[in-house]
C-alpha positions in Angstrom: 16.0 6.6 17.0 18.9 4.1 17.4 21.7 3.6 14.6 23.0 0.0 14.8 25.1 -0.9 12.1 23.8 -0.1 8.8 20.2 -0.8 9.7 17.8 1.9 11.5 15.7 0.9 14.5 13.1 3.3 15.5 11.1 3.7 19.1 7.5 3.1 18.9 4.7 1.8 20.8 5.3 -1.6 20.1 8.9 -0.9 21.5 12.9 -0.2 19.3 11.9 -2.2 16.3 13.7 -2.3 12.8 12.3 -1.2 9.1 11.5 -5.3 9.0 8.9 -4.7 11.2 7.9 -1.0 10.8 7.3 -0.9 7.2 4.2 -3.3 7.4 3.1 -0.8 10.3 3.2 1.8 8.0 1.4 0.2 5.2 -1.2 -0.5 8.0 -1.9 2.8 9.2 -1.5 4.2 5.6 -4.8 2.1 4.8 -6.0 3.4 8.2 -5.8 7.1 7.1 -7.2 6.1 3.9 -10.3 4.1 5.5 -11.2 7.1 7.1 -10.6 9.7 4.3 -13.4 7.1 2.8 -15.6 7.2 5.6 -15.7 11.1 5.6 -15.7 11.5 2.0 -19.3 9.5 2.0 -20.8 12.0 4.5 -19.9 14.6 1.8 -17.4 16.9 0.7 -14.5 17.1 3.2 -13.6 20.3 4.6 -9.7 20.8 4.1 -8.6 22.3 7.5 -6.2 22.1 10.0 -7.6 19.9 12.5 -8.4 17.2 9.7 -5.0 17.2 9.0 -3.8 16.3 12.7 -6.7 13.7 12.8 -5.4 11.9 9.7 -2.1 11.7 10.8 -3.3 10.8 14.1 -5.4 8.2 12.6 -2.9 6.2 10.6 0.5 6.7 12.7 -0.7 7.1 15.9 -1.2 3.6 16.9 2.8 3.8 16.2 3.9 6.9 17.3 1.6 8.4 20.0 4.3 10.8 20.6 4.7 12.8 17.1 1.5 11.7 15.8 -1.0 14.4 15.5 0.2 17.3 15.7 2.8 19.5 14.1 6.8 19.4 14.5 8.3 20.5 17.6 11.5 20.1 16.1 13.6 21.7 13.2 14.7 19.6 10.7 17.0 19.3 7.4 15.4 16.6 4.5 18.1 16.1 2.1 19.5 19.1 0.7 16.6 21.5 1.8 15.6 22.9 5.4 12.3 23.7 6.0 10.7 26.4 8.3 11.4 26.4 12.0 9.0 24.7 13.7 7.2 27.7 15.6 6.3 28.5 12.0 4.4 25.4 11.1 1.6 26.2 11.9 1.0 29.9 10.4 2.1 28.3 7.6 -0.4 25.5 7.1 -3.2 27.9 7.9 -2.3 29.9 4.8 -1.1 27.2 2.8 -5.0 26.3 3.2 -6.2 29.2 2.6 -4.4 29.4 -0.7 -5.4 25.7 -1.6 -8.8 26.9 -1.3 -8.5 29.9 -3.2 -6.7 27.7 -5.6 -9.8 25.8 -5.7 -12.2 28.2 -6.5 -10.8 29.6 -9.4 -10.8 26.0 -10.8 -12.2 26.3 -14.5 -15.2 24.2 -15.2 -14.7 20.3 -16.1 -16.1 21.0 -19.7 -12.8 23.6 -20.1 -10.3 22.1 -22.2 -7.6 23.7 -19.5 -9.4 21.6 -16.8 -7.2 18.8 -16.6 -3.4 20.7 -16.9 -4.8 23.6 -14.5 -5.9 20.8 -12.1 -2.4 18.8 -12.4 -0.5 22.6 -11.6 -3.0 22.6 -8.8 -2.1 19.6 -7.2 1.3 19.8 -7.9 1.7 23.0 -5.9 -0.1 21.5 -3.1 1.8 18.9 -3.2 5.2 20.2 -3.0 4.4 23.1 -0.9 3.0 20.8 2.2 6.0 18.7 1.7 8.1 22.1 1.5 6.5 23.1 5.2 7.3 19.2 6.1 4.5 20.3 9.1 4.9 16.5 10.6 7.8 15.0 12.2 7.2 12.1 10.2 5.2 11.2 7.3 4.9 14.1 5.2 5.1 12.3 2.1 1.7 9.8 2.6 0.0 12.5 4.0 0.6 14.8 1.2 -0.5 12.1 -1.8 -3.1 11.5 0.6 -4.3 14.8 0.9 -4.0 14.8 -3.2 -6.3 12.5 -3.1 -8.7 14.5 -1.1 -8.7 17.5 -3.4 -9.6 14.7 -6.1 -12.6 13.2 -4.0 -13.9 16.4 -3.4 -14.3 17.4 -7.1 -16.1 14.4 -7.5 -13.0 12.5 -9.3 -11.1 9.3 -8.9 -7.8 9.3 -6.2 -4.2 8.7 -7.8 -1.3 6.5 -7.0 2.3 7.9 -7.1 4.3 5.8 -8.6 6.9 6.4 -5.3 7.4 2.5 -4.3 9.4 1.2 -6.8 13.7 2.3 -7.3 12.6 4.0 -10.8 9.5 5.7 -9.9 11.0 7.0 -6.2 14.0 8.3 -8.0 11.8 9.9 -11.1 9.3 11.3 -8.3 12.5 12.6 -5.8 13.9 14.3 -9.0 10.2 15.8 -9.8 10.6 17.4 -6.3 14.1 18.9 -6.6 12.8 20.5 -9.5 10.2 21.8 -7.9 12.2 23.0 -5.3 14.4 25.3 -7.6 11.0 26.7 -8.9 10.2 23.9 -11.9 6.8 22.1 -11.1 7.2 20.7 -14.7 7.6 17.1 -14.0 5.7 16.7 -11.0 2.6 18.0 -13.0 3.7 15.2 -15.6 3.6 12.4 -12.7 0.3 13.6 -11.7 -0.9 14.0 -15.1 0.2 10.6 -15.8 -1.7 8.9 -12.1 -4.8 10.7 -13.5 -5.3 9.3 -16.8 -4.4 5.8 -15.8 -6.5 6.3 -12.8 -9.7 7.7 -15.2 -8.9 4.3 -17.6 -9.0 2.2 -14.6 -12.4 4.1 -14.1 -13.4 3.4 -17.9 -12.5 -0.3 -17.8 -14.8 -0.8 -15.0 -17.8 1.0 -16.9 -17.4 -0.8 -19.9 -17.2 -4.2 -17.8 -20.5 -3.2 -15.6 
């Protein structure tokens, strides 16, 4: 990556190009990922492992960045005030982290419990921050992770969620969320997701009541 002036310009495929130009790149490949989370999803419940990880970051970003894209870290790195494992770690790492989600999973309790819908929010939560925790990508963590949320959701047959992360207010409410979390607080990252999946079940409703 080259620093000039304030503004930072970033190799890719298509050449040293600045944010201007990469951010609808990223929106592009983001729908990429997302097309085929979609596509897999209609074949039937999609298996959360390893290698469907690397394809869906291969899938979106690697049209953009053939040389990070699909596969884990071969760096260390430091984002913001935390440092995540070394990168010979990664890997280990995800492979338990998935084997905990799916633990996690299991011990779901049933949609008719009233503890469905706050046991489900502390689930994704804790997926949530823990992939970004491990930061396995060089890039990207954070779309693949509230991707991956909406996987989890998919696969129990309910609608995905949208972060609120674009906007000043909602980035800085869901930053603070993980800094919480961080220090051992999943509080208000539950409360964001809790929020995404009632509006996103309304959304659901409002479409019902108009068919």
């Amino acid at each position: 990556m080259k620093k000039i002036g304030d503004t930072s310009y970033k190799e890719t495929a298509f050449g040293i190009i600045p944010p201007s130009k990469l951010i609808p790149l990223e929106i592009e490949g983001t729908k990429k990922a997302w097309d085929f989370i979609i596509t897999e999803s209609k074949k039937g419940r999609i298996s959360l492992t390893i290698d469907f990880l690397l394809k869906l970051h291969q899938i979106g970003y690697g049209w953009i960045f053939p040389d990070i894209a699909g596969q884990f870290r071969k760096i260390d790195v430091k984002v913001s005030e935390h440092i995540p494992p070394k990168f010979y770690q990664v890997r280990e790492m995800m492979a338990e982290f998935i084997k905990d989600l799916k633990i996690r999973l299991i011990h779901l309790p049933s949609t008719f419990d009233l503890k469905y819908i706050n046991d489900l929010c502390e689930l994704l939560a804790w997926a949530h921050h823990r992939f970004l925790w491990i930061h396995p990508f060089q890039d990207y963590n954070g779309r693949i992770s509230r991707l991956l949320n909406n996987v989890i959701l998919l696969n129990l047959n309910l609608p995905p969620i949208e972060l609120k992360v674009e906007t000043p207010t909602g980035r800085k409410t869901y930053i603070h969320a993980l800094q919480k979390a961080d220090n051992g607080s999943y509080r208000d990252l539950e409360k964001i997701i809790k929020s995404a999946i009632e509006e996103s079940l309304k959304e659901v409703e409002k479409t019902l009541i108009k068919s």
